[in-house]
C-alpha positions as CSV (number, residue, x, y, z in Angstrom):
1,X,-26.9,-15.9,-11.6
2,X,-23.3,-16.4,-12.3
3,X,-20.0,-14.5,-11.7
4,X,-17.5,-14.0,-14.0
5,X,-13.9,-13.4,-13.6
6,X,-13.0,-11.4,-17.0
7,X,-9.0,-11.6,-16.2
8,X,-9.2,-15.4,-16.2
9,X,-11.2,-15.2,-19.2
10,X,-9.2,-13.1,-20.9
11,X,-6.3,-15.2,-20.1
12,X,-7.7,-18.0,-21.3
13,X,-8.4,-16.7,-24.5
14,X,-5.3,-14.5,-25.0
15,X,-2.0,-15.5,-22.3
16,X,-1.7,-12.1,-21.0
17,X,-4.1,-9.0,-19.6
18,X,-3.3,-5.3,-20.2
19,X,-4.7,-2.7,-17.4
20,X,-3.7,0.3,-16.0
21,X,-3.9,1.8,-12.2
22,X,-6.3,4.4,-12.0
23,X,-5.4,6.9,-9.4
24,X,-8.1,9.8,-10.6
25,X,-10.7,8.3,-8.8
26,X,-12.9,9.0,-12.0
27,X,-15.3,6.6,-12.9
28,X,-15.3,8.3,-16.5
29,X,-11.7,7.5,-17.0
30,X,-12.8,3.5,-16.0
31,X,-15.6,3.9,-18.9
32,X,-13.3,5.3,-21.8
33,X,-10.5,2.7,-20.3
34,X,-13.0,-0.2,-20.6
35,X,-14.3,1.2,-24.3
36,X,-10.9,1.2,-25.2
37,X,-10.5,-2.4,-24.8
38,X,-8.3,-2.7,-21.5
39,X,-8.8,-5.6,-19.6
40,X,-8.3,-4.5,-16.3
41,X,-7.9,-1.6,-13.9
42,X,-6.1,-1.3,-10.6
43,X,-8.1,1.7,-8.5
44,X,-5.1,2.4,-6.3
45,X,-6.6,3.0,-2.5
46,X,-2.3,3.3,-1.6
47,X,-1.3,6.5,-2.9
48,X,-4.1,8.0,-4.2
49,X,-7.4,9.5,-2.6
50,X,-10.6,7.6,-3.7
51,X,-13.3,6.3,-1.1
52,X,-15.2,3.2,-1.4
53,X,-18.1,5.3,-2.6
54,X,-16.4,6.0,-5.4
55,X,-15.0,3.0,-6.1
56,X,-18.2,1.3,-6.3
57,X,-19.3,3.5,-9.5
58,X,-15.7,3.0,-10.5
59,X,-16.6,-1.2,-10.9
60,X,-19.8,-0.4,-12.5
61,X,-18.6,2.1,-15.1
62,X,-16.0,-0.8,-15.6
63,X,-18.5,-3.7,-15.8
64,X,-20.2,-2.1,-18.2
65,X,-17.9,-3.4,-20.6
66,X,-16.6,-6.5,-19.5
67,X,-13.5,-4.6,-17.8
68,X,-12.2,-6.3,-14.4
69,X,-11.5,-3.8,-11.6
70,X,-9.3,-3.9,-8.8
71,X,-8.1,-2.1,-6.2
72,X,-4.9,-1.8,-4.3
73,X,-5.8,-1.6,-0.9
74,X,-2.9,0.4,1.8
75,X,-1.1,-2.1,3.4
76,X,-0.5,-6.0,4.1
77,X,-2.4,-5.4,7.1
78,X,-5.1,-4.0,5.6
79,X,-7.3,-7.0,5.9
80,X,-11.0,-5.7,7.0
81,X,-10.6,-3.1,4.3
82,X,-9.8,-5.9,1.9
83,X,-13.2,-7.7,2.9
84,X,-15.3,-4.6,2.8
85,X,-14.0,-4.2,-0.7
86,X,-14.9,-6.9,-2.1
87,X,-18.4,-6.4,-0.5
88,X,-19.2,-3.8,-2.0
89,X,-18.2,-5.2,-5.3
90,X,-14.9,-5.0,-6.3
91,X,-13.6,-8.0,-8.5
92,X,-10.3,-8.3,-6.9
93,X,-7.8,-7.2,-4.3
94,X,-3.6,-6.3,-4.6
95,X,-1.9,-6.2,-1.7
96,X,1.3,-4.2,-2.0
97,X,4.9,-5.0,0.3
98,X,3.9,-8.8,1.1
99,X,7.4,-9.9,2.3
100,X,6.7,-13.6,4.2
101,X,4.3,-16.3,3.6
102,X,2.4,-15.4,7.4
103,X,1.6,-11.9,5.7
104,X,0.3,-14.0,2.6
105,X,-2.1,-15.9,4.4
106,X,-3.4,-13.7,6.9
107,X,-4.5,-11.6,3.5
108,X,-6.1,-14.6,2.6
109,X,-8.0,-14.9,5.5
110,X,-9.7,-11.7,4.6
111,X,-10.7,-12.3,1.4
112,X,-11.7,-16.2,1.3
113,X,-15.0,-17.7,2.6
114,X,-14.3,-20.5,5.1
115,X,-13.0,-23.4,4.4
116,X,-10.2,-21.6,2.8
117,X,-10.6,-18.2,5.1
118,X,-12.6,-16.4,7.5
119,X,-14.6,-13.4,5.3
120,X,-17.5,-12.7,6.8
121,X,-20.9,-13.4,5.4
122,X,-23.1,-10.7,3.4
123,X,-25.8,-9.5,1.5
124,X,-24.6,-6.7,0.3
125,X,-23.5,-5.3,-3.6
126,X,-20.2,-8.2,-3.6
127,X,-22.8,-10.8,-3.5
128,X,-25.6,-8.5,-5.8
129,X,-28.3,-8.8,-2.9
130,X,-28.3,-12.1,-2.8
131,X,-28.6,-12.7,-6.8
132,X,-25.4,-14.9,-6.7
133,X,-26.0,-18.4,-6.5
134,X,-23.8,-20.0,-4.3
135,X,-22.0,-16.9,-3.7
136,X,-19.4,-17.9,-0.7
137,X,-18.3,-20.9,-3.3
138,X,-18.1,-18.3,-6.7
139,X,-16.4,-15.4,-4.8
140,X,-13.6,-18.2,-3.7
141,X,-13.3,-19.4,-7.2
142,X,-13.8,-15.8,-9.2
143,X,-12.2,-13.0,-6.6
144,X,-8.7,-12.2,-8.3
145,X,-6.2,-12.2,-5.2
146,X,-2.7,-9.9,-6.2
147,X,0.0,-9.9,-4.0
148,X,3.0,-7.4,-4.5
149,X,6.5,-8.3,-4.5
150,X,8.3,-5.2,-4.2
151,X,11.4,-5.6,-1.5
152,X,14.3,-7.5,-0.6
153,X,12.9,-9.8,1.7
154,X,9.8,-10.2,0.0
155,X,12.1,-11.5,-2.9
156,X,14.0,-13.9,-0.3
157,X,10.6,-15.5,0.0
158,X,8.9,-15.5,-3.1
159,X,8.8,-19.0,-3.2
160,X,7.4,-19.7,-0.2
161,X,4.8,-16.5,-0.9
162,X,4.2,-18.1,-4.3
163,X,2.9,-21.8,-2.6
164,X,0.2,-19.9,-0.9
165,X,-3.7,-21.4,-1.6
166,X,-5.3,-18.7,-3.0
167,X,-3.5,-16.8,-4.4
168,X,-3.8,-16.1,-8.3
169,X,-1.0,-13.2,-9.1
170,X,2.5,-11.6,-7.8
171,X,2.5,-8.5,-9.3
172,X,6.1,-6.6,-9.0
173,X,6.5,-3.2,-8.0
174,X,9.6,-2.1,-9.8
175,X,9.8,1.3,-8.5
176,X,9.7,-0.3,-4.9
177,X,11.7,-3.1,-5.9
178,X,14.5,-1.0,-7.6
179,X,14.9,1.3,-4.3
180,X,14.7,-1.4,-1.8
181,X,17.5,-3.4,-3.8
182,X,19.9,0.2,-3.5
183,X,18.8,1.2,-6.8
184,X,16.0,3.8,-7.3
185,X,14.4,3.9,-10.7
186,X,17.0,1.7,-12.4
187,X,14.9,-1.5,-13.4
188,X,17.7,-2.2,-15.7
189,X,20.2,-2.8,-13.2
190,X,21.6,-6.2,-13.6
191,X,21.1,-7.0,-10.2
192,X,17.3,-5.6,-10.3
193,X,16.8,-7.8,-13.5
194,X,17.8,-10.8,-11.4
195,X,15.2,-9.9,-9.3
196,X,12.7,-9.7,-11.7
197,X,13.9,-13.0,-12.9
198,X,14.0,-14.9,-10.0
199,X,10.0,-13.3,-9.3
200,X,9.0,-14.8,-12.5
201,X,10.7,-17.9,-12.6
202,X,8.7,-18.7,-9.0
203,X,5.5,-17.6,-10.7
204,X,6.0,-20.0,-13.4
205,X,7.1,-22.8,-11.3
206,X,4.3,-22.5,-8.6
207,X,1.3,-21.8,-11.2
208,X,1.1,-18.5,-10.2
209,X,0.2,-15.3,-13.0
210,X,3.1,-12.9,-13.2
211,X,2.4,-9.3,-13.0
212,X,4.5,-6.6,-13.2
213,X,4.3,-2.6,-13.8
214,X,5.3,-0.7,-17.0
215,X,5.2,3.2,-18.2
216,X,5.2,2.6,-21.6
217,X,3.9,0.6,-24.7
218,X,7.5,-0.9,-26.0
219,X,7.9,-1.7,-22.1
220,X,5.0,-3.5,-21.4
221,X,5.2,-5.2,-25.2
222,X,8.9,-6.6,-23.9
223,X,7.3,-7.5,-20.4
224,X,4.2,-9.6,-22.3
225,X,7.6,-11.3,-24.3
226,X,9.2,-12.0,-21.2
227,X,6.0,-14.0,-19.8
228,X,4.2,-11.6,-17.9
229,X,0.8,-11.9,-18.0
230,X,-1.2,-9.3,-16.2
231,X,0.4,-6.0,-17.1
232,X,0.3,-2.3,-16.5
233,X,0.7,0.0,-19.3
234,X,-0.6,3.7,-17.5
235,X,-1.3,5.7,-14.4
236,X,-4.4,7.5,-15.8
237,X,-3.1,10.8,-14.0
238,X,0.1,10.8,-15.4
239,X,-1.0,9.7,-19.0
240,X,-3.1,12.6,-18.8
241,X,-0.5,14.9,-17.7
242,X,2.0,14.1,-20.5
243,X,-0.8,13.6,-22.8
244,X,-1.9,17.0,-22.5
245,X,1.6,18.3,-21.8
246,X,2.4,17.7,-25.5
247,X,-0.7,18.8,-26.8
248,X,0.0,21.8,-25.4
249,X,3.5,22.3,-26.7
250,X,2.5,21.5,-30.3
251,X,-0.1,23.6,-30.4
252,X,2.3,26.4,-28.7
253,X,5.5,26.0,-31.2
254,X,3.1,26.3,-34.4
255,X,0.9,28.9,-32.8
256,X,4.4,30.8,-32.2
257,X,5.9,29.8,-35.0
């Protein structure tokens, strides 16, 4: 049996992915997402509360329909949680705040069989019991690696982050990026556009697939025009809150009308 990797797939067929971090924990939100079309989700294990447990139904309500999930796991550090992760069946990792190359591929080393890393060996749901043929050489090949470009110095090195083997993403975090740069929120700022230039313009030289975050659809349409390729469009928590924010006002104003 074969793994797939439907982000590469999709990018193959199309240039670009759409997804959205799920911070719900809900493995019914992954379903309707993956129903809906999206191409990926980002189960975000930084800010939000879900355990691995959940997680796991979280892949397979995403599976289901050909919909790649990922999770964001705390910290650069964070590399035994990255490996149990993708044990237990997740199809990719982000790593948010990698600032230097030596953060880059100690992350790596976490989530690449040797010769490339040092992941253990297993035979749990990652490899499906031991259905995956080969499965050390297709989790190498298929495994999504994200790393997160979301400060000052990791933007002084974002060349030298961007040469790393493995790696198949830098995904900027404009909300981080914007406040380490001295400018919270304002993605906009000429010198926060630079930024996000200079990010993208590394991507593009090192053949490596630009990410970045966005909060709404004319955003993440500009992003796609820019050259991004794998981009956010939602938080599922708060698309539900303004959702059903302005359900509730319209059905208010004409009920009190």
């Amino acid at each position: 049996m074969k793994m797939q990797n439907f982000v590469k797939e999709t990018l193959e067929k199309r240039n670009y992915a759409l997804g959205a971090f799920v911070a719900s924990g809900s493995a019914m939100n992954c379903e309707c997402l993956a129903l809906n079309g999206l191409d990926f989700i980002i189960i975000d294990a930084e800010h939000a509360q879900t355990s691995t447990e959940t997680m796991v139904e979280m892949a397979r309500a995403s599976e289901l329909y050909g919909m790649a999930a990922f999770a964001r796991v705390y910290d650069p550090g964070d590399g035994p949680m990255m490996s149990r992760l993708l044990d237990v069946g997740i199809h990719g990792i982000m790593v948010p705040l990698v600032e230097t190359r030596e953060q880059a591929d100690m992350a790596i080393q976490y989530m690449k069989f040797p010769p490339l890393g040092k992941r253990g060996a297993n035979g749990g749901r990652g490899p499906r019991w031991g259905i995956y043929e080969d499965y050390a050489r297709q989790a190498n090949e298929n495994l999504y690696v994200i790393m997160q470009c979301e400060t000052r110095r990791g933007l002084e090195n974002i060349e030298e982050i961007c040469q790393t083997p493995g790696l198949d993403c830098v995904f900027i975090g404009t909300g981080d990026l914007s406040q380490d740069l001295g400018y919270p929120g304002e993605t906009g700022h000429p010198e926060v556009a630079a930024a996000i230039d200079k990010i993208l313009a590394a991507c593009q030289k090192y053949g490596v697939v630009p990410g970045i975050v966005t909060a709404a659809p004319d955003a993440a349409v500009a992003r796609i025009k820019q050259g991004f390729q794998l981009v956010t469009c939602m938080n599922d928590q708060v698309f539900f809150r303004t959702a059903s924010e302005q359900r509730i006002q319209q059905v208010r104003r004409g009920a009190d009308a």
